[in-house]
mmJSON file of the N, C-alpha and C atoms, coordinates in Angstrom:
{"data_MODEL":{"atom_site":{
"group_PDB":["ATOM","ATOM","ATOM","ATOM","ATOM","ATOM","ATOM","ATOM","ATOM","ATOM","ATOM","ATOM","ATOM","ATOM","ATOM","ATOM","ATOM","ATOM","ATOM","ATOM","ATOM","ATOM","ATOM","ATOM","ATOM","ATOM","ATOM","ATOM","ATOM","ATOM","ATOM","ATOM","ATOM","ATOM","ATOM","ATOM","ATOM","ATOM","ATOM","ATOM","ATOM","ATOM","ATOM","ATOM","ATOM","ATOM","ATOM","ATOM","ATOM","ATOM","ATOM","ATOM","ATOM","ATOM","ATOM","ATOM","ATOM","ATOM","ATOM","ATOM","ATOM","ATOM","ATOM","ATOM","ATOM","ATOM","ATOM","ATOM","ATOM","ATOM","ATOM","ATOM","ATOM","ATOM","ATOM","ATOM","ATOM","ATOM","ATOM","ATOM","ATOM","ATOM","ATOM","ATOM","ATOM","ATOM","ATOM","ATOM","ATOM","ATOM","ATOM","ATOM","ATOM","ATOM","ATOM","ATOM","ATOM","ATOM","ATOM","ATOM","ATOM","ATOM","ATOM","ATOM","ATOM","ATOM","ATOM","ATOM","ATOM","ATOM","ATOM","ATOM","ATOM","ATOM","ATOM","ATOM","ATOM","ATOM","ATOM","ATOM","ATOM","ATOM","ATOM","ATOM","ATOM","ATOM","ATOM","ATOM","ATOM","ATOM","ATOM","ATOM","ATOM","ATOM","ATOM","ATOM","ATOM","ATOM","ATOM","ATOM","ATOM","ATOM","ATOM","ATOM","ATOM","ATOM","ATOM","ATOM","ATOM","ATOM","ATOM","ATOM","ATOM","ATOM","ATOM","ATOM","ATOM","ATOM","ATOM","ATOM","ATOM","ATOM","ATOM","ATOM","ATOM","ATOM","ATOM","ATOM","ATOM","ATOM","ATOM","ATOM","ATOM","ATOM","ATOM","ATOM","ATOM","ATOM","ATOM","ATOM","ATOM","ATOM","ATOM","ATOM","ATOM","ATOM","ATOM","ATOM","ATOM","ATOM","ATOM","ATOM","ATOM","ATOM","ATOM","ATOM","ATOM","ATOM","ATOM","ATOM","ATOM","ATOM","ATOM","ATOM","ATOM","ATOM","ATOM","ATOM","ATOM","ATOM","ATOM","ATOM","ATOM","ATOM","ATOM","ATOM"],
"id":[1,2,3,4,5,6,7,8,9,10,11,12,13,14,15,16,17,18,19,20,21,22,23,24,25,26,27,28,29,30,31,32,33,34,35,36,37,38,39,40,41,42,43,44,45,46,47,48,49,50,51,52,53,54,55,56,57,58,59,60,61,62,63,64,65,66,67,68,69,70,71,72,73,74,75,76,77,78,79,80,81,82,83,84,85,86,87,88,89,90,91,92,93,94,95,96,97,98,99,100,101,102,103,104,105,106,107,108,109,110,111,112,113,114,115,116,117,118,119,120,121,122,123,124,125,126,127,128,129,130,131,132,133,134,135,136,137,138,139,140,141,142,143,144,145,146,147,148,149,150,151,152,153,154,155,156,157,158,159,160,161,162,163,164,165,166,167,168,169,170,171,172,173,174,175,176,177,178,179,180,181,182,183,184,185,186,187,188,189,190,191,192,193,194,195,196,197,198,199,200,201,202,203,204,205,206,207,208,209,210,211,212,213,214,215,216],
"type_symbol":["N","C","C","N","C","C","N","C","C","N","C","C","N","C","C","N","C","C","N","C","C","N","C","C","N","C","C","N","C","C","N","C","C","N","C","C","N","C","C","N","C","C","N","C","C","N","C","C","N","C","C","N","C","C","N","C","C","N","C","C","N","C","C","N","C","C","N","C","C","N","C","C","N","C","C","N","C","C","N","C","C","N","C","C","N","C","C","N","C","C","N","C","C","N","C","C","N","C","C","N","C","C","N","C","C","N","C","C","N","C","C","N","C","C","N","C","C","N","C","C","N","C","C","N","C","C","N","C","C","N","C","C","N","C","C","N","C","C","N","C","C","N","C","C","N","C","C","N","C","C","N","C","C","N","C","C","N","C","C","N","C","C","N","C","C","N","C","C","N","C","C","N","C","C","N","C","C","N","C","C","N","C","C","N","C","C","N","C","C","N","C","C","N","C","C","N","C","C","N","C","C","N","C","C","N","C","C","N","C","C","N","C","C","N","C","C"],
"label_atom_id":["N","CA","C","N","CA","C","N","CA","C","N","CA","C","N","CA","C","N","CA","C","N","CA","C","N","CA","C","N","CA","C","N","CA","C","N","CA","C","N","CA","C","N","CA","C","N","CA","C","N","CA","C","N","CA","C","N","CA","C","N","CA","C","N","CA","C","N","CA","C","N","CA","C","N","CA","C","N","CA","C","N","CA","C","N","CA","C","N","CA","C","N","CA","C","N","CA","C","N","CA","C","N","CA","C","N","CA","C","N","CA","C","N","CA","C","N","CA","C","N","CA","C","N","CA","C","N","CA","C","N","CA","C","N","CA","C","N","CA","C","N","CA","C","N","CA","C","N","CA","C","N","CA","C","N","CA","C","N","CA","C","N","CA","C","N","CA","C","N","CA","C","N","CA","C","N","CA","C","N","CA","C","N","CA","C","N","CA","C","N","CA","C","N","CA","C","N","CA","C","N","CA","C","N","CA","C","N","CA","C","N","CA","C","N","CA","C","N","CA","C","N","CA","C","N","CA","C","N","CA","C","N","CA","C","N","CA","C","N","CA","C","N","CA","C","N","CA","C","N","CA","C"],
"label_alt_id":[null,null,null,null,null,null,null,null,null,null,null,null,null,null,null,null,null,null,null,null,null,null,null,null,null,null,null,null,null,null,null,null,null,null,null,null,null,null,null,null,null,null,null,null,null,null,null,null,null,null,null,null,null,null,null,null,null,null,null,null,null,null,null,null,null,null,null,null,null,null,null,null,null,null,null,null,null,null,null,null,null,null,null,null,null,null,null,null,null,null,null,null,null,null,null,null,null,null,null,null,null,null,null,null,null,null,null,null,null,null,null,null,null,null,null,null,null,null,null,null,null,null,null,null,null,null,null,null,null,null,null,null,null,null,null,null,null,null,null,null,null,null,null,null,null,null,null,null,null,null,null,null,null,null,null,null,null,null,null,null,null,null,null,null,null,null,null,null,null,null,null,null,null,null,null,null,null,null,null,null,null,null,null,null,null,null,null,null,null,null,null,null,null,null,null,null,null,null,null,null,null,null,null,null,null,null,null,null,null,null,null,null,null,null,null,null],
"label_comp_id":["UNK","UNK","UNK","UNK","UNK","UNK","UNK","UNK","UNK","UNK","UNK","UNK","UNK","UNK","UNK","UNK","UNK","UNK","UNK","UNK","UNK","UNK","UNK","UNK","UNK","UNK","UNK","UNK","UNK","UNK","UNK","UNK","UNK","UNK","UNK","UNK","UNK","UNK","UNK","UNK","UNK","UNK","UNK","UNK","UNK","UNK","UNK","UNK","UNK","UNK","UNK","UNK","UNK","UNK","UNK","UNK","UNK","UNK","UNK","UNK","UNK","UNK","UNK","UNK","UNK","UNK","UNK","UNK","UNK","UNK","UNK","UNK","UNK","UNK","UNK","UNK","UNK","UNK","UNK","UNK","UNK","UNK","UNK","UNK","UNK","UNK","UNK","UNK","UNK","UNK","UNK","UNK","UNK","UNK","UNK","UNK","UNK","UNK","UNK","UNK","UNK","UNK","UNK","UNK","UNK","UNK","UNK","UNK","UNK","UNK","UNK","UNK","UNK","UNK","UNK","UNK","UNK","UNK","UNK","UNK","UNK","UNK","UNK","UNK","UNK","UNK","UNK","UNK","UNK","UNK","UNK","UNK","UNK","UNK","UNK","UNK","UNK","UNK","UNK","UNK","UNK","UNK","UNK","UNK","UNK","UNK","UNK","UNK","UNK","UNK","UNK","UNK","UNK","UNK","UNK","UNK","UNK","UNK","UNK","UNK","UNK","UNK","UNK","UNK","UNK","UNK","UNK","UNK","UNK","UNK","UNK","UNK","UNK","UNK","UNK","UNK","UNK","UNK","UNK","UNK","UNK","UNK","UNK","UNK","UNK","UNK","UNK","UNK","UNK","UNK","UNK","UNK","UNK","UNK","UNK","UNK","UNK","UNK","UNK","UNK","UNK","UNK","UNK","UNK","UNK","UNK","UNK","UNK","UNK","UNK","UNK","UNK","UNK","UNK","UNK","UNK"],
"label_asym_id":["A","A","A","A","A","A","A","A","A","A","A","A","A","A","A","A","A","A","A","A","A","A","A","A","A","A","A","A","A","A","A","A","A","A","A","A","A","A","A","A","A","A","A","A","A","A","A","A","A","A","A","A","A","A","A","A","A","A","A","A","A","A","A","A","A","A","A","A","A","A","A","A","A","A","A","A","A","A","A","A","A","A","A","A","A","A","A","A","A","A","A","A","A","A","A","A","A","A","A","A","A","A","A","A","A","A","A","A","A","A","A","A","A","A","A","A","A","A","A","A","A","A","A","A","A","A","A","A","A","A","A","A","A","A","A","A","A","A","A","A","A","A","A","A","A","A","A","A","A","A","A","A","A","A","A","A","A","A","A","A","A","A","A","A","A","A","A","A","A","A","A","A","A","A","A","A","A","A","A","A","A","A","A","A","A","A","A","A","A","A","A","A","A","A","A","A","A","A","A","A","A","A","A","A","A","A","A","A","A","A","A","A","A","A","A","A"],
"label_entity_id":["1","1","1","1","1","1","1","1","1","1","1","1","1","1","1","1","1","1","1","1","1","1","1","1","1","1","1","1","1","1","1","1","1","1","1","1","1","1","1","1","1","1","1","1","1","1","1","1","1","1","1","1","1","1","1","1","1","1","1","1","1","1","1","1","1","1","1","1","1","1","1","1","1","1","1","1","1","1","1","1","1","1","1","1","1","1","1","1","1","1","1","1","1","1","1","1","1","1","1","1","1","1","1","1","1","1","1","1","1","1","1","1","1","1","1","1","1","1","1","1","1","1","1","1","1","1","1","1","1","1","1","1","1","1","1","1","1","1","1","1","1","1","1","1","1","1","1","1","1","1","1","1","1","1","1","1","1","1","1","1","1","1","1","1","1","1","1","1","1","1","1","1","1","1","1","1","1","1","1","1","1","1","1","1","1","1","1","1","1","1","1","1","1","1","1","1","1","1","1","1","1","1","1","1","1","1","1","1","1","1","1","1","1","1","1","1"],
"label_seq_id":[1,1,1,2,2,2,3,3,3,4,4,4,5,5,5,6,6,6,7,7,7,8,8,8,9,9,9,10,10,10,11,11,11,12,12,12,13,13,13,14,14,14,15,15,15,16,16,16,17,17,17,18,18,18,19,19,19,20,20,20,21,21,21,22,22,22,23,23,23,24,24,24,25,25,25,26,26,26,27,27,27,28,28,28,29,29,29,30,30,30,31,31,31,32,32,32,33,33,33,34,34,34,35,35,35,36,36,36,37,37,37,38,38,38,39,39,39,40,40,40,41,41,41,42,42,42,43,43,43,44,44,44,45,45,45,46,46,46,47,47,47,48,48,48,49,49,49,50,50,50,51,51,51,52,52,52,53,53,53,54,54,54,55,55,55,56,56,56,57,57,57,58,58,58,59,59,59,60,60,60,61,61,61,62,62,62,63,63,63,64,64,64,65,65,65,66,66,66,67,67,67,68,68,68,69,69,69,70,70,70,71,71,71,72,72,72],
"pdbx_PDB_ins_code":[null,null,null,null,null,null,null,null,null,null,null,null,null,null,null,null,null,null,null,null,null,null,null,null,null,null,null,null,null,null,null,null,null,null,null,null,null,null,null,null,null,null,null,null,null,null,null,null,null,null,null,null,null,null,null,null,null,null,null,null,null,null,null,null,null,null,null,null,null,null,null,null,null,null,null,null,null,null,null,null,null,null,null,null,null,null,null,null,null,null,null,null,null,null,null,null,null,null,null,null,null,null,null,null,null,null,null,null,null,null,null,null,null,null,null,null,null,null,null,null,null,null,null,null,null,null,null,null,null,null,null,null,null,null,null,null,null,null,null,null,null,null,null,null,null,null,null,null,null,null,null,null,null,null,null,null,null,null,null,null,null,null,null,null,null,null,null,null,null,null,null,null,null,null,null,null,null,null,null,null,null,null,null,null,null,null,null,null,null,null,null,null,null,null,null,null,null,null,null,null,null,null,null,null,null,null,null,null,null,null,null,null,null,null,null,null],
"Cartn_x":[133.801,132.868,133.184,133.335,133.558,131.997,132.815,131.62,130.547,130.972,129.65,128.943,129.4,128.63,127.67,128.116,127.67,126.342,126.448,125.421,124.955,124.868,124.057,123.09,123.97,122.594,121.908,122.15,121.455,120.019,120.697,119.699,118.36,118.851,118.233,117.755,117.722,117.093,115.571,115.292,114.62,113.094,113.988,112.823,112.194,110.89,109.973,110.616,109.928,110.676,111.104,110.28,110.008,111.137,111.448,112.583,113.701,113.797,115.416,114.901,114.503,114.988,115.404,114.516,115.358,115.971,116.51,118.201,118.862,118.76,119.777,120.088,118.922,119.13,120.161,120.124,120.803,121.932,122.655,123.749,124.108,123.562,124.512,124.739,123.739,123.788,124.871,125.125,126.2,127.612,127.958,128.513,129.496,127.918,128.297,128.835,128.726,128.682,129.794,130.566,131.716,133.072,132.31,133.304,133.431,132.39,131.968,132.963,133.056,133.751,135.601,135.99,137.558,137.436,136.579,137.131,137.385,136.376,136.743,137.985,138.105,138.755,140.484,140.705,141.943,141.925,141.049,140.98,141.524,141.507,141.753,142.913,143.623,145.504,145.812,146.185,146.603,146.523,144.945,144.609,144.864,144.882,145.084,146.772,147.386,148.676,148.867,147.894,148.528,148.184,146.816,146.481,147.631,148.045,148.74,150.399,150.884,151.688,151.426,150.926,150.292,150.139,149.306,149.785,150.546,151.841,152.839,153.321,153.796,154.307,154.014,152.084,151.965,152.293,152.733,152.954,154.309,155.346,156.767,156.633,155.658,155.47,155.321,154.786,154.441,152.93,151.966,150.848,149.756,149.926,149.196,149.407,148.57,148.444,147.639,148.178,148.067,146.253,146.157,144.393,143.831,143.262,142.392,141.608,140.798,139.513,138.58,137.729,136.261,135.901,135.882,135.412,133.597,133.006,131.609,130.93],
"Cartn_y":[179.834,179.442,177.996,177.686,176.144,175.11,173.845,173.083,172.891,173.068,173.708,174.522,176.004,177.151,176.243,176.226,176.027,175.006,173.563,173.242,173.777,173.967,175.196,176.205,176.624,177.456,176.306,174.993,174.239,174.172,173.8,173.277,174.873,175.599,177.114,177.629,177.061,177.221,176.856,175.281,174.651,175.308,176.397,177.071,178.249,178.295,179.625,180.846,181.812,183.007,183.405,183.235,184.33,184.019,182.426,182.275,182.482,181.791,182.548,183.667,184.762,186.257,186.262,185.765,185.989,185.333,184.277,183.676,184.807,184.848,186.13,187.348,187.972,188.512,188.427,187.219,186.933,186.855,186.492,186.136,187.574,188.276,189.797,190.261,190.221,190.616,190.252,188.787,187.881,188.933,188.69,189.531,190.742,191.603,192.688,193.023,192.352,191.59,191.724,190.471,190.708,191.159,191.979,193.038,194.156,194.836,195.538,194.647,193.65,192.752,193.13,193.072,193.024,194.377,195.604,196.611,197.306,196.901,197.594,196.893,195.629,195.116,195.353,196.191,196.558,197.697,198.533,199.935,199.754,198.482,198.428,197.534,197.742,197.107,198.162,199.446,200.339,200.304,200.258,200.241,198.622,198.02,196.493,196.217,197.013,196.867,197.543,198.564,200.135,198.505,197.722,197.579,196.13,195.641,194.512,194.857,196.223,196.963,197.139,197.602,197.548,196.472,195.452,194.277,193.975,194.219,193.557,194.292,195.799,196.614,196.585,196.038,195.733,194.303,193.158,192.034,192.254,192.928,193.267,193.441,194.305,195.313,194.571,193.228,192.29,192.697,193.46,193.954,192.971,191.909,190.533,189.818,188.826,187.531,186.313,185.436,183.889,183.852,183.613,183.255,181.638,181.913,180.688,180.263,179.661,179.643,179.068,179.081,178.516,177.221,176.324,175.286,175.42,174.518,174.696,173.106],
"Cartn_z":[112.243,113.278,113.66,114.457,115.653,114.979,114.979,114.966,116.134,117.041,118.267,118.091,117.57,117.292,116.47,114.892,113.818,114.745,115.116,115.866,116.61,117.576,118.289,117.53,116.339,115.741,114.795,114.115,113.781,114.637,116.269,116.668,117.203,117.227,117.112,116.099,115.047,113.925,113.562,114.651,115.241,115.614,116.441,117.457,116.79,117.402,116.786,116.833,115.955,115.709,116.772,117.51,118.429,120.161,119.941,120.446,120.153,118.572,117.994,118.023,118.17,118.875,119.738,121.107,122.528,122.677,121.993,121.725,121.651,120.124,119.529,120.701,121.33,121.949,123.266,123.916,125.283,124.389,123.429,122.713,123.032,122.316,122.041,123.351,124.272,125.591,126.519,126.277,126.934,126.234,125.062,124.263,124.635,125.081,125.535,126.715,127.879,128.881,129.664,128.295,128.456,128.005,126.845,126.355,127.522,128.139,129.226,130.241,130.903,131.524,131.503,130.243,129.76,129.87,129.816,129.51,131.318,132.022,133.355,134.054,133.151,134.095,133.352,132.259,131.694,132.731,132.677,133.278,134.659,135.896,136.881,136.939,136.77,136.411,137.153,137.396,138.39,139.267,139.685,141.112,141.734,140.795,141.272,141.625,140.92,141.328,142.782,142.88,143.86,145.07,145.235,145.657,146.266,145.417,145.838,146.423,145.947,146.478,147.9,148.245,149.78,150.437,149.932,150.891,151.045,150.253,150.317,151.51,151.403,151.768,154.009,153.827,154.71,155.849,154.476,155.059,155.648,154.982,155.18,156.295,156.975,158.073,159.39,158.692,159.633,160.719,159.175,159.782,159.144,158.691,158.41,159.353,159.228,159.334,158.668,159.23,158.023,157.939,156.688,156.443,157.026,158.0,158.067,157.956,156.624,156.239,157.064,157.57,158.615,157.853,158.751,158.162,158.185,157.503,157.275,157.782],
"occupancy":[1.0,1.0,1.0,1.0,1.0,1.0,1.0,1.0,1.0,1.0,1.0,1.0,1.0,1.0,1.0,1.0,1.0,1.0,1.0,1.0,1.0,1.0,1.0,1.0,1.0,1.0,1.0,1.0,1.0,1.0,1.0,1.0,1.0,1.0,1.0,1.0,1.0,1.0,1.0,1.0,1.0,1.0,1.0,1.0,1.0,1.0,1.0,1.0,1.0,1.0,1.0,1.0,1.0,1.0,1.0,1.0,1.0,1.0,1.0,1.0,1.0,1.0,1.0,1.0,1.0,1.0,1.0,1.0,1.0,1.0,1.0,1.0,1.0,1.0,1.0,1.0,1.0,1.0,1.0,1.0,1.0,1.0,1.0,1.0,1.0,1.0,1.0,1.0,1.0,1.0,1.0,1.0,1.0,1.0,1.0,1.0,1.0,1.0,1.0,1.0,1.0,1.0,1.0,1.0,1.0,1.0,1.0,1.0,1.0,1.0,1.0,1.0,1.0,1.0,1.0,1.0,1.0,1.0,1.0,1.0,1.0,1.0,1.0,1.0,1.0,1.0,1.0,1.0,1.0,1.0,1.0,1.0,1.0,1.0,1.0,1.0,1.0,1.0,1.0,1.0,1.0,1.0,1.0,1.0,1.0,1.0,1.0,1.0,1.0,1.0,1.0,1.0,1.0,1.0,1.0,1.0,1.0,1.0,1.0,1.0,1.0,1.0,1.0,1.0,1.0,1.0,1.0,1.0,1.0,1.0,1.0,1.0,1.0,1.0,1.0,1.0,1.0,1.0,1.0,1.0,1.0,1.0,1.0,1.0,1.0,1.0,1.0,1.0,1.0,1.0,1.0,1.0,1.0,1.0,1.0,1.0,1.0,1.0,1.0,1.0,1.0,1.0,1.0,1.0,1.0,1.0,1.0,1.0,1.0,1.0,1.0,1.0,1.0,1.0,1.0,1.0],
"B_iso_or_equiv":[0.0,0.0,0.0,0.0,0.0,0.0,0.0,0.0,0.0,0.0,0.0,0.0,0.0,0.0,0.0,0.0,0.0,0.0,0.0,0.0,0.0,0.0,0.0,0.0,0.0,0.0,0.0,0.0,0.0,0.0,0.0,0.0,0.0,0.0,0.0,0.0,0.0,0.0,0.0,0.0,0.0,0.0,0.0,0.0,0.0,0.0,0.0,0.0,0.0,0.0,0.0,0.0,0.0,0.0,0.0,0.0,0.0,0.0,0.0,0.0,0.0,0.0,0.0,0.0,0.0,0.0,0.0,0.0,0.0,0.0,0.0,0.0,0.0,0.0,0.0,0.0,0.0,0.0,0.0,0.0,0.0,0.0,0.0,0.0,0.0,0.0,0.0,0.0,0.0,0.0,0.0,0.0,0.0,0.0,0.0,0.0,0.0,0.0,0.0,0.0,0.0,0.0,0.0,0.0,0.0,0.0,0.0,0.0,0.0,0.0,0.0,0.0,0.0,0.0,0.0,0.0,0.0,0.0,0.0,0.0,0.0,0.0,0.0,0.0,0.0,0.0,0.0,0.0,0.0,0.0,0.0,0.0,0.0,0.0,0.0,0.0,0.0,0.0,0.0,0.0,0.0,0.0,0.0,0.0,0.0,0.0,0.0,0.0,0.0,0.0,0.0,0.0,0.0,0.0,0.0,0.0,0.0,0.0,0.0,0.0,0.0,0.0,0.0,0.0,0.0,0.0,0.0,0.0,0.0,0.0,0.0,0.0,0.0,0.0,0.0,0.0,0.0,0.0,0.0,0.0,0.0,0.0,0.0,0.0,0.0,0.0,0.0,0.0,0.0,0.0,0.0,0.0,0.0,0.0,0.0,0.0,0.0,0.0,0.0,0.0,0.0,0.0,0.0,0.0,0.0,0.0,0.0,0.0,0.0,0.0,0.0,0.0,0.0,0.0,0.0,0.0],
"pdbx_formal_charge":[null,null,null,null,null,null,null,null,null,null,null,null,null,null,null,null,null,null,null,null,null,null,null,null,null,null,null,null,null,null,null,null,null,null,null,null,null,null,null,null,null,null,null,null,null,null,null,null,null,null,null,null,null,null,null,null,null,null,null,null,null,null,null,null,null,null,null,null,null,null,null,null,null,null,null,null,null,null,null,null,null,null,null,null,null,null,null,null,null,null,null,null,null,null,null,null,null,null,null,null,null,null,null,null,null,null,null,null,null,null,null,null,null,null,null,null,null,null,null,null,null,null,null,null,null,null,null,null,null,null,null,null,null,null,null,null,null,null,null,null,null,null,null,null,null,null,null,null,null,null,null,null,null,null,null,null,null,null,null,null,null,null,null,null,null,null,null,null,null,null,null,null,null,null,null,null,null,null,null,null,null,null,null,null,null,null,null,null,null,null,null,null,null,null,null,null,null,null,null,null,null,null,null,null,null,null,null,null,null,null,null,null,null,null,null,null],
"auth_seq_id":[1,1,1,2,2,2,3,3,3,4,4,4,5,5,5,6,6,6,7,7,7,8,8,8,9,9,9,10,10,10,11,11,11,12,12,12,13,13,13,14,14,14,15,15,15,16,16,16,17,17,17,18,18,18,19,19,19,20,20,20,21,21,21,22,22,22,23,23,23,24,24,24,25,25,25,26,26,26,27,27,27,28,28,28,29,29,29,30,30,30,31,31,31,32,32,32,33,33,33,34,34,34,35,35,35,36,36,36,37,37,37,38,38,38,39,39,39,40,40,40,41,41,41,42,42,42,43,43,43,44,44,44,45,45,45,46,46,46,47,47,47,48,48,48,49,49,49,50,50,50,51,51,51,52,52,52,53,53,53,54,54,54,55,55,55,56,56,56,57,57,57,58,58,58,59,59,59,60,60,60,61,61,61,62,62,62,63,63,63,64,64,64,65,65,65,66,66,66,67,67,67,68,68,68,69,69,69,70,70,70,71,71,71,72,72,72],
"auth_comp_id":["UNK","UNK","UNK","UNK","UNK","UNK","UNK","UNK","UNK","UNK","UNK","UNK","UNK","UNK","UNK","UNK","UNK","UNK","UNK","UNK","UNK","UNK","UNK","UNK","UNK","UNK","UNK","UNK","UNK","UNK","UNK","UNK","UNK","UNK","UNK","UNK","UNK","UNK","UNK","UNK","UNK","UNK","UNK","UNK","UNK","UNK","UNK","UNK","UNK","UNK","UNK","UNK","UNK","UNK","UNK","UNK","UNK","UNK","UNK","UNK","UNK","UNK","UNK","UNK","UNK","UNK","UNK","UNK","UNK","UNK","UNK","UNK","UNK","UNK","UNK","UNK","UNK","UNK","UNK","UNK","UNK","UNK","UNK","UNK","UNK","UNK","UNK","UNK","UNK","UNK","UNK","UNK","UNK","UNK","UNK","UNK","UNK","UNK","UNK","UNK","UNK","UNK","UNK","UNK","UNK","UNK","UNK","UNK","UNK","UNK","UNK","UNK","UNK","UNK","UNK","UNK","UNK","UNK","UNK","UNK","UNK","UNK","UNK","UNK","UNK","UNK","UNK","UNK","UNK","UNK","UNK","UNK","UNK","UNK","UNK","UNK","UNK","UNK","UNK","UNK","UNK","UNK","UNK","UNK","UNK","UNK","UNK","UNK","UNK","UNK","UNK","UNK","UNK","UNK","UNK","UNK","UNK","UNK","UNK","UNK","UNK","UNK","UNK","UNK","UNK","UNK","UNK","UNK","UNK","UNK","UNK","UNK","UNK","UNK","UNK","UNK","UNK","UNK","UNK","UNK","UNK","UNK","UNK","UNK","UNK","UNK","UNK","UNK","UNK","UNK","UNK","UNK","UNK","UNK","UNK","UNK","UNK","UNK","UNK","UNK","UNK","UNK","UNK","UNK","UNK","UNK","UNK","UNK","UNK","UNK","UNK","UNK","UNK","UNK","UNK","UNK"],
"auth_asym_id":["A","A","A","A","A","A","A","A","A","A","A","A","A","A","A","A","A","A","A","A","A","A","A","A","A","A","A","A","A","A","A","A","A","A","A","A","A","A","A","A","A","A","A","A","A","A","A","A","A","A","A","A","A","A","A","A","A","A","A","A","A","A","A","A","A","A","A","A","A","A","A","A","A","A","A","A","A","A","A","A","A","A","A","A","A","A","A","A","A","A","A","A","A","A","A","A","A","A","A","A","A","A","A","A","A","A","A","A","A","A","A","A","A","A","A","A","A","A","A","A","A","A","A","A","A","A","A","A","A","A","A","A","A","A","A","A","A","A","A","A","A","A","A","A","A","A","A","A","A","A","A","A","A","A","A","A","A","A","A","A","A","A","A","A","A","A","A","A","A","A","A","A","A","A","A","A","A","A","A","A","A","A","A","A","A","A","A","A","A","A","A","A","A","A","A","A","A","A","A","A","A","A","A","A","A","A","A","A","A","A","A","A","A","A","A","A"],
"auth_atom_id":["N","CA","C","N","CA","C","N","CA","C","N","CA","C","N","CA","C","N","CA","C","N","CA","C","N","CA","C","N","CA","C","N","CA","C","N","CA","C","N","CA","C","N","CA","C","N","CA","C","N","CA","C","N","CA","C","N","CA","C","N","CA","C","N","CA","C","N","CA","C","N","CA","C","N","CA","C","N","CA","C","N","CA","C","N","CA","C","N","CA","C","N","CA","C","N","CA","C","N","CA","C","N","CA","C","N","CA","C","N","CA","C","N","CA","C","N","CA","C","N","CA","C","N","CA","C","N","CA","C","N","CA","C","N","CA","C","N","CA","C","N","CA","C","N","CA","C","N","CA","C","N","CA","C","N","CA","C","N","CA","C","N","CA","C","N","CA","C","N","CA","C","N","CA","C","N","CA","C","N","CA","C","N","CA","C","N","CA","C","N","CA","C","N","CA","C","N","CA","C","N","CA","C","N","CA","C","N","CA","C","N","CA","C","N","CA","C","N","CA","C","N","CA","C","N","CA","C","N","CA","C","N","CA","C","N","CA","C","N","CA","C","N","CA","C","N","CA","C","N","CA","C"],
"pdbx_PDB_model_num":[1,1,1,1,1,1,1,1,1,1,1,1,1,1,1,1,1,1,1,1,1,1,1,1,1,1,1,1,1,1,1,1,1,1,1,1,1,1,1,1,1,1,1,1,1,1,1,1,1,1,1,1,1,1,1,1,1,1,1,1,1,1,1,1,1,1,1,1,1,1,1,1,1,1,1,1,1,1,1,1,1,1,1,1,1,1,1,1,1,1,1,1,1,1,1,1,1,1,1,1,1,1,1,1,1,1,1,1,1,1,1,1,1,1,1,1,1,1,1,1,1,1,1,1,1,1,1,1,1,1,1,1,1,1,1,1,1,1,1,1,1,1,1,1,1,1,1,1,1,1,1,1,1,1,1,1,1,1,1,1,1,1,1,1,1,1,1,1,1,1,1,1,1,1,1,1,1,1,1,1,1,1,1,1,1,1,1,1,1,1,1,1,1,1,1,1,1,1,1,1,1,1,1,1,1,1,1,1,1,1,1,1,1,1,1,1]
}}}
């Protein structure tokens, strides 16, 4: 465990039960989050390729053009 963690739960140790729960809780949640996060986003490497294949295929084509962002 990182000396941040380790503080962090020092200072969470601090708080009423009933907060270190809904600590704990958003922790696992975050957690899950982004395990859920890495996993759709392994799953979409195919389509992300099919997808960048095509632009390309379309820039070749000379069916792009240059991005010009809007100023604000």
């Amino acid at each position: 465990m990182t000396r941040a963690l380790e503080q962090a739960f020092r200072e969470a140790s601090k708080l009423s039960e009933a907060e270190q729960d809904a600590l704990a809780e958003a922790i696992r949640a975050e957690i899950a989050s982004e395990q859920d996060w890495e996993e759709a986003f392994e799953k979409s490497q195919e389509a992300l390729a099919d997808l960048a294949d095509e632009a390309l295929a379309e820039h070749r084509a000379k069916l792009t053009r240059p991005f010009t962002p809007k100023k604000r």
